[in-house]
C-alpha positions as CSV (number, residue, x, y, z in Angstrom):
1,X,0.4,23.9,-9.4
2,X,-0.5,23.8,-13.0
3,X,2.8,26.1,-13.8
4,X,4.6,22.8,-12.1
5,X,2.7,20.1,-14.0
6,X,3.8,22.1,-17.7
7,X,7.1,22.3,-16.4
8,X,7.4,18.7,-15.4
9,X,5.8,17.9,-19.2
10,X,8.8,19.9,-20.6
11,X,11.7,17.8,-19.1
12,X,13.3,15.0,-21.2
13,X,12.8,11.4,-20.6
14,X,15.7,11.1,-19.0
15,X,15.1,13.8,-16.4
16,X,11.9,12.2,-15.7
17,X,13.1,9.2,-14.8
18,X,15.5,11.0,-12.5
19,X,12.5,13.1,-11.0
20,X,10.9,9.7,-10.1
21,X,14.0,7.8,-8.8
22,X,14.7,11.1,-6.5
23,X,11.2,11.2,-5.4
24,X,11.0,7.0,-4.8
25,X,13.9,7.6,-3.0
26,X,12.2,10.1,-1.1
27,X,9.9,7.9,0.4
28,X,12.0,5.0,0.6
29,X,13.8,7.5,3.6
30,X,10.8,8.7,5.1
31,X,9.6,4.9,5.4
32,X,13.2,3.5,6.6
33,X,12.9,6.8,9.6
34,X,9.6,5.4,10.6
35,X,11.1,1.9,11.2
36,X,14.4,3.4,12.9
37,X,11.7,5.3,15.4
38,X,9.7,2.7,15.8
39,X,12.6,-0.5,16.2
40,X,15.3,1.5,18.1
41,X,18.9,0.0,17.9
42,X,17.7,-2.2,14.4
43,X,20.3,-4.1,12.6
44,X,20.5,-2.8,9.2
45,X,19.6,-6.6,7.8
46,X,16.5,-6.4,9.6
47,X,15.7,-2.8,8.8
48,X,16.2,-3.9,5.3
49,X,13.8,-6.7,5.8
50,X,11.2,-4.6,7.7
51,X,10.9,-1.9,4.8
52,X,10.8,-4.5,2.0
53,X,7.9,-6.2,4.0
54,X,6.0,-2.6,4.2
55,X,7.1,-1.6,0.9
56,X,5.2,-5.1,-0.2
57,X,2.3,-4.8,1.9
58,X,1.7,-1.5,0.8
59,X,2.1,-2.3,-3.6
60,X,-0.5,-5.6,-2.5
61,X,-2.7,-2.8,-0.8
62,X,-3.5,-0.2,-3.1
């Protein structure tokens, strides 16, 4: 783990930036899944408008 952390030190700015788009991504997908299981046959609109409300409720509820 601490081999990972140095590494991650290492990278450029710019590859950083990438490493946390990728990984906001990342969890972006996971939350969308949840919603799909949860709200079978969702539009897309209002999957859109379900993760941005959990995305908010979840930055208000740290």
């Amino acid at each position: 783990m601490e081999e990972d952390w140095e590494r991650l030190g290492r990278l450029r700015p710019e590859e950083k930036v990438r490493v946390a788009i990728d990984m906001t991504d990342g969890c972006v997908s996971v939350c969308a899944d949840g919603i799909r299981q949860q709200f079978p046959g969702i539009s897309e609109d209002e999957l859109l408008k379900k993760l941005r409300e959990r995305l908010e409720w979840a930055k208000l509820n740290r």
